[in-house]
C-alpha positions in Angstrom: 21.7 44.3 -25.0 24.3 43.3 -22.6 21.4 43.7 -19.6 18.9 41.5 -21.2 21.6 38.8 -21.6 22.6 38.8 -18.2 18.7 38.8 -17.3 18.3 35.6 -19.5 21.2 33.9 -17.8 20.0 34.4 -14.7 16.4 33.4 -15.8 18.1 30.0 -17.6 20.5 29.3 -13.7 17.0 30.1 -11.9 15.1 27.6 -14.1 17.7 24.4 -14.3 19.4 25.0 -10.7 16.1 25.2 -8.8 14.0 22.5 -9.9 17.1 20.3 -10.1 18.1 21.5 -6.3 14.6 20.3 -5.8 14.5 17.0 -7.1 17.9 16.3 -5.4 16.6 17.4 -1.9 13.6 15.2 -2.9 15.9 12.0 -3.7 18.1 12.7 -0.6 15.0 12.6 1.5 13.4 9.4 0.3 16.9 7.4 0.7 17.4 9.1 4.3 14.0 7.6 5.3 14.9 4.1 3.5 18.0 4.2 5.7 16.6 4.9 8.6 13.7 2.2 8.1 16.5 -0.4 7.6 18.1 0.9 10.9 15.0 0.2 12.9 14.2 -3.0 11.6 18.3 -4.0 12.6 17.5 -2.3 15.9 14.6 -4.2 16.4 15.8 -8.0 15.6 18.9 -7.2 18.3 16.2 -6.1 21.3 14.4 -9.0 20.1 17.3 -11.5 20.4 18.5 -9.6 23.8 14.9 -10.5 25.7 16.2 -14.6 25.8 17.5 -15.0 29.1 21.0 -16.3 28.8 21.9 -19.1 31.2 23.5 -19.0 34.6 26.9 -20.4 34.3 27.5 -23.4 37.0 29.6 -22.7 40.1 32.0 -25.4 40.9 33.2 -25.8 44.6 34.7 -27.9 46.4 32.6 -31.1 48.0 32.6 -31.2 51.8 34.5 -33.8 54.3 31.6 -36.6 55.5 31.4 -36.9 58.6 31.4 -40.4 60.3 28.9 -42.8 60.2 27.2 -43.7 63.6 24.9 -46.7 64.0 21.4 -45.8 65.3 20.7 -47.6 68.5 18.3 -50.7 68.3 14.8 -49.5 68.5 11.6 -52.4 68.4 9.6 -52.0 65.5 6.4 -50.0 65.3 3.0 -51.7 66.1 0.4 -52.0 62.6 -1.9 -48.9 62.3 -4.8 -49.8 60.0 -5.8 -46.7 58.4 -9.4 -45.2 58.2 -9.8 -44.5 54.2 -11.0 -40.6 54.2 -14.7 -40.2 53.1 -15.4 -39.5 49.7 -16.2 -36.6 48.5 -20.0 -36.0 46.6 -19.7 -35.0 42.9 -20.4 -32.0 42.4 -23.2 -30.6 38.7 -21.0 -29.4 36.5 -21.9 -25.7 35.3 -21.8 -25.2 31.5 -19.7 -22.8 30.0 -20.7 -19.9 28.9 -19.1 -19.3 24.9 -17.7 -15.5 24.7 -17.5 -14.0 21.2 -14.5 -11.8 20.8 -15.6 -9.2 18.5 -12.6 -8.1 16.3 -12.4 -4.5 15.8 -11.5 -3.1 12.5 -7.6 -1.4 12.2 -8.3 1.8 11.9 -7.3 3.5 8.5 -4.5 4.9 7.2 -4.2 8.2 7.9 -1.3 9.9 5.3 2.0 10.6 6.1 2.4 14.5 6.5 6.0 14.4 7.1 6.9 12.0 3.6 4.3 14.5 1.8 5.8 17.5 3.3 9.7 16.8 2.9 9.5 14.5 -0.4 6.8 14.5 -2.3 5.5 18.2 -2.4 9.1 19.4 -3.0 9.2 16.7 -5.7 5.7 18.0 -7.4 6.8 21.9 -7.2 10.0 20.9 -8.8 8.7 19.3 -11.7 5.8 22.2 -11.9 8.8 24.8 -11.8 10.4 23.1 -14.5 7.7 23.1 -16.9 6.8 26.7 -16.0 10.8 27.4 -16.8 10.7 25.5 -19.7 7.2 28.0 -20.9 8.5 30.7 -20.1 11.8 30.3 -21.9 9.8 29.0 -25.2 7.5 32.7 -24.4 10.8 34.8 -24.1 12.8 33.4 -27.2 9.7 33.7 -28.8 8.7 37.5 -28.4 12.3 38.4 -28.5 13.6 36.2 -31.6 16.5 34.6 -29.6 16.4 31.4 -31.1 14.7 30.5 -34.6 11.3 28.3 -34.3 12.7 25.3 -35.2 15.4 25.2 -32.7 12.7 26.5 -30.3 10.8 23.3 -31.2 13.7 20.4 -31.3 14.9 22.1 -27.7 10.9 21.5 -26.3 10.4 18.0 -28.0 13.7 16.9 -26.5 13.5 18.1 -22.9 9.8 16.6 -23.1 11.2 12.9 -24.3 14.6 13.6 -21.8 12.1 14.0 -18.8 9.8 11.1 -19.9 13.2 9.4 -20.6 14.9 10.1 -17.1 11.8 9.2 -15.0 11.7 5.6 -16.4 15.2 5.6 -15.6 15.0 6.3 -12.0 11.9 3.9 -11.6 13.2 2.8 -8.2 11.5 2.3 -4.8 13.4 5.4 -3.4 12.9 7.4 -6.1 9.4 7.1 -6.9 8.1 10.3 -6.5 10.9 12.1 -8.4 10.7 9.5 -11.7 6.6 10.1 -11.7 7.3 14.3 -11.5 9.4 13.9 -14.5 7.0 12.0 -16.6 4.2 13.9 -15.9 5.9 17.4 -16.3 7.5 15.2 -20.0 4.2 14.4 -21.0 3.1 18.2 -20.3 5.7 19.9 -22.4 5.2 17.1 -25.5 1.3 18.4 -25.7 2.6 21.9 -25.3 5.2 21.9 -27.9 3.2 19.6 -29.9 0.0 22.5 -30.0 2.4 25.2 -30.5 4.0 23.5 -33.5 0.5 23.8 -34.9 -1.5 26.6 -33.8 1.7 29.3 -33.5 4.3 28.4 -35.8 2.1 26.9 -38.5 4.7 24.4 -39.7 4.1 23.1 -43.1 4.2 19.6 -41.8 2.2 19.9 -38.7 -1.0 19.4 -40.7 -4.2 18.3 -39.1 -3.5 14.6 -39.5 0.1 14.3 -38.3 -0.9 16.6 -35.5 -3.7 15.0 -34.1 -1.9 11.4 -34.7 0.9 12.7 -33.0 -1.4 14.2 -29.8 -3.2 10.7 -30.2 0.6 8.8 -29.8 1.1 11.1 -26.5 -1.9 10.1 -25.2 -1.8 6.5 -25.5 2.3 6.6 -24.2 0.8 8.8 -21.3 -1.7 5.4 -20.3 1.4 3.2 -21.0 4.1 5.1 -18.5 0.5 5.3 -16.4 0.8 1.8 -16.3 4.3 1.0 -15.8 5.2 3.5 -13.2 1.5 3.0 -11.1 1.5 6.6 -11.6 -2.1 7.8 -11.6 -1.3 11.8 -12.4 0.5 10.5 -15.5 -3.1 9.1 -16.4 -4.8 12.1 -15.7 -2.8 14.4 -17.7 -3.4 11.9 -20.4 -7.2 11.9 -19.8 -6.8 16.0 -20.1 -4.7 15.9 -23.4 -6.7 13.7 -24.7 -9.8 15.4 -24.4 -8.6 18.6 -25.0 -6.8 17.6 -28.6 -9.6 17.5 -30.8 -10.9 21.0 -28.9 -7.2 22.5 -29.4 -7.0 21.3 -32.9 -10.4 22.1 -34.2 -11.0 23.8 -37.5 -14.1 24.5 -37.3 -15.3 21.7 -39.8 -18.1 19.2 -38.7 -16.7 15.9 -38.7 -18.7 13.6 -36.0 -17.6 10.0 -36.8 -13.7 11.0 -36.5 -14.2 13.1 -33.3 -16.9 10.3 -31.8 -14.3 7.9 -32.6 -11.4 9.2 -31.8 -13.2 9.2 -28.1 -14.6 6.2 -27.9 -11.3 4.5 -28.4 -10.2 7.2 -25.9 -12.6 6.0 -23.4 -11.7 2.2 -24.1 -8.1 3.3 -23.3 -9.1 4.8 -19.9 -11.5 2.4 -18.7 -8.8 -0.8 -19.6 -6.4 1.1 -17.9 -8.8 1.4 -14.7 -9.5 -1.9 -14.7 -6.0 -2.8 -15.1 -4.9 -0.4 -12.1 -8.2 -0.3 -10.1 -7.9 3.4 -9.9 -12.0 4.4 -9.4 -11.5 7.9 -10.5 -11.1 7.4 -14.1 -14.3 6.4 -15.1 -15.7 9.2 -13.7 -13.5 11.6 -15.4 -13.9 9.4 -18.9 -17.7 10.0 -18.3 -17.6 13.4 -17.9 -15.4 14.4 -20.8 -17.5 12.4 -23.0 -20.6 14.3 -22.0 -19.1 17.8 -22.4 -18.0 16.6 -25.9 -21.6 15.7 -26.8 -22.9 19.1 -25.7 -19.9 21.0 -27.3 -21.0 19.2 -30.5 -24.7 19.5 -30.5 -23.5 23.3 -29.5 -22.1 23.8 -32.5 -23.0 22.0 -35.7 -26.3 20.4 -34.6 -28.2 23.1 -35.9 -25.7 24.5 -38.1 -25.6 20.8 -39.8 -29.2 20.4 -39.5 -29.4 17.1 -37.8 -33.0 17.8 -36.7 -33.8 16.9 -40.5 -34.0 13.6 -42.6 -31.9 10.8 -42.1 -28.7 12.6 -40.6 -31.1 12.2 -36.8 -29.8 8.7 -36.6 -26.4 10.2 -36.8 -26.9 11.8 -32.9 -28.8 9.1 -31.5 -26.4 6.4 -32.6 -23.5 8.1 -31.2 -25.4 8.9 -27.9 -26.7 5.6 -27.5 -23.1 3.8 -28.5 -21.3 5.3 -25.4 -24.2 4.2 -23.1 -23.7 0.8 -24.8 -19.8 1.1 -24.4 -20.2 2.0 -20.6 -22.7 -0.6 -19.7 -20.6 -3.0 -21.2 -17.9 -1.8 -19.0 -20.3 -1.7 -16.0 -21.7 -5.6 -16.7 -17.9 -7.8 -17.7 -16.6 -5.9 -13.9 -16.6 -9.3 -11.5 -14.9 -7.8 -8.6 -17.0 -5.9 -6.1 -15.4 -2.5 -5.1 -14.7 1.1 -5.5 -14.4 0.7 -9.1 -17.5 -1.5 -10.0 -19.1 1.5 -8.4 -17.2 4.3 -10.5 -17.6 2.2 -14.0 -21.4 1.9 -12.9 -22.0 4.8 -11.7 -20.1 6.2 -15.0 -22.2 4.3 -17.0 -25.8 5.6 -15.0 -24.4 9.2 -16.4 -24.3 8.3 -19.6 -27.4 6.9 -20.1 -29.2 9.5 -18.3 -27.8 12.2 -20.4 -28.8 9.6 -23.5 -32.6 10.0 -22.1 -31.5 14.1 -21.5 -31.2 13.7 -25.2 -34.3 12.3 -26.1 -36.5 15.4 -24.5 -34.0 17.7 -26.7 -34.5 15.7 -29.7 -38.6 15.9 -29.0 -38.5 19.8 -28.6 -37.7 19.7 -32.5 -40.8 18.8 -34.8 -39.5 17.1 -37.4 -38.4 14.9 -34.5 -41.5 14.7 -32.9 -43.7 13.9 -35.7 -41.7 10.2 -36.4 -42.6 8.4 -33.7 -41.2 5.5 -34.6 -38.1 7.1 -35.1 -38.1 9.2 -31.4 -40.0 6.3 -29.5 -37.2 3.7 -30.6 -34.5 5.5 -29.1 -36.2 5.9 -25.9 -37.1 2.2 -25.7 -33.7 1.4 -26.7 -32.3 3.9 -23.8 -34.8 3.1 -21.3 -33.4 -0.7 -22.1 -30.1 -0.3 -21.3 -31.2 2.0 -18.2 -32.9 -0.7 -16.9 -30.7 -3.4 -17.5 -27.8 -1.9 -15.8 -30.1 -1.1 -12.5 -31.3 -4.5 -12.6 -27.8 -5.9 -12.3 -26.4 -3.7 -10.3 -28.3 -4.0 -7.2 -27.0 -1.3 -5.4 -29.1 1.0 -8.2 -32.5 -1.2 -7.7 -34.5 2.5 -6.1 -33.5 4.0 -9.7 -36.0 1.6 -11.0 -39.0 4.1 -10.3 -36.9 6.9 -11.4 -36.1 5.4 -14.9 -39.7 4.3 -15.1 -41.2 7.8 -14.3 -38.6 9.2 -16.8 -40.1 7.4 -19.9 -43.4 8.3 -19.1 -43.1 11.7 -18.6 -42.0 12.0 -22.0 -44.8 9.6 -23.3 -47.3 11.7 -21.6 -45.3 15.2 -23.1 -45.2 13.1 -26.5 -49.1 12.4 -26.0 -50.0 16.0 -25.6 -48.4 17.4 -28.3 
């Protein structure tokens, strides 16, 4: 017994002394290169202000005895000269001037700073990814070995994940930048962790399907906000992830496909106001494509099970498939500003709608699909719609027109047939 205490003590000094030796190092680093900046700048005004040439001081000596005045002798004045006036020159044709163009060449781009990635930031990131690893492996090792009861197991995870989120906003400073975004992400990290384990291992009475998922859905949303606040775009990603992969952690099996729709479409309005806000390109993309592997985990599982191929409960697919291409191509058309992220939202919102038109040869392969036409046909003309009306204002997507075209009437000509 006395071993495998000594091996958890070492284990506990091993997990706080090395990711905090880490973030110090980290810290020490970013203030060493904010000294030394300041330095150069001082260093630089004083050769500056040495390069004015100081002036010479004046020499006083003294003046020299004058020597005595003697009278010229009497000379007769000179006779007149009339003088010949030179001849004058011919003017010469001007030549015009030629105009030269100075073409300005581009700087050339940034290229990233090795040694402030190398000595700050990666020591940073493996600091906080030690720390969460610790922090797992401690919850893993009380938990196989009944060290400390559940609960306690619990309040100790919930706490260090709101200490860390807690501590990072507190060291939101220029110099410590890197070190206050490593906390919050690894904080945000441990609260979906604990969060899932509360619910899927200990099976606390209180940890029902509601409170959890409301809870997961209050870490998500305080991910975006530190996102935000800290221009931290890792702390958005990892809220992206958890978000996603909440209702997939949390599911009981149970078809429920306006609360899970929901629940990410608001998801997606969250990342794509907090894209916008930040102008971070990539998290459209990543909105796009959880939303798509949502649909096809759905239709994977309870679209034959629930029998959506029958009656009525087909508008229930199509209306969620064509409200996200809706939602996106709203995105896509209120974007003013010309840029990387006009093209991610678009380009977001081109996958969307083409997996909405994917849809429609899936819902044809079913015959009680295919023989409402109205019902099939309107949902291509509504998707085919939207297609074109986000290649028609985004210009840049003008050679999809043929594509989009040649996409309805394949399945016309497929719908013909049959």
């Amino acid at each position: 017994m006395g071993g495998f205490i000594l091996l958890f003590l070492i284990i506990v000094v091993l997990v706080l002394v090395v990711p905090a030796v880490a973030l110090a190092k980290a810290s020490q680093a970013l203030r060493a290169i904010e000294e030394l900046k300041q330095r150069l700048l001082m260093l630089e005004s004083r050769w500056h202000g040495e390069d004015v040439p100081a002036e010479r001081p004046k020499v006083v000596t003294e003046p020299k005895p004058v020597p005595p005045i003697i009278p010229p002798a009497a000379v007769p004045p000179p006779l007149p000269v009339t003088a010949i006036p030179p001849p004058i020159p011919e003017p010469k044709p001007i030549m015009p001037v030629e105009e030269v163009h100075i073409e300005t060449v581009a700087p050339p781009a940034r290229s990233i700073d090795w040694e402030q990635f190398m000595g700050a930031k990666m020591f940073a990131w493996i600091g906080g990814f030690a720390l969460f690893l610790g922090v797992a492996f401690f919850v893993k090792y009380s938990f196989e070995h009944n060290l400390i009861p559940p609960e306690l197991r619990v309040a100790i995870g919930f706490l260090t994940g709101i200490a860390l989120v807690v501590g990072g906003m507190a060291l939101k400073r220029k110099e410590n930048v890197v070190t206050a975004q490593t906390l919050c992400a690894t904080g945000i990290l441990i609260l979906y962790s604990v969060t899932f384990a509360c619910r899927s291992f200990y099976h606390f009475p209180f940890f029902g399907l509601v409170p959890t998922f409301a809870l997961m859905s209050l870490i998500t949303a305080a991910a975006f906000l530190l996102a935000v606040r800290l221009d931290a775009l890792v702390v958005a990603i990892l809220g992206i992830a958890g978000g996603f992969l909440t209702p997939v952690l949390l599911s009981t099996g149970q078809d429920n496909p306006l609360g899970l729709f929901g629940y990410t479409a608001l998801l997606d309005i969250g990342l794509l106001a907090v894209a916008r806000r930040k102008e971070w390109s990539s998290l459209p993309i990543l909105g796009a494509v959880g939303t798509v592997l949502m649909q096809i985990a759905w239709v994977g599982n309870f679209f034959l099970h629930g029998q959506y191929f029958a009656g009525n409960k087909t508008l229930i697919p199509m209306a969620v498939f064509l409200g996200f291409e809706v939602l996106f191509l709203a995105a896509a058309l209120t974007t003013k500003r010309a840029g990387k992220l006009d093209n991610a939202i678009s380009g977001a919102a081109l996958g969307i709608g083409a997996f909405a038109m994917l849809w429609a040869f899936y819902f044809f392969s079913f015959t009680t699909i295919g023989s409402r036409p109205v019902l099939i046909l309107s949902y291509l003309f509504l998707v085919d719609a939207a297609l074109l009306g986000l290649v028609i204002a985004k210009k840049y997507f003008a050679h999809l027109i043929v594509i989009v075209g040649v996409a309805a009437f394949v399945f016309l000509g497929l719908w013909t047939n049959d």
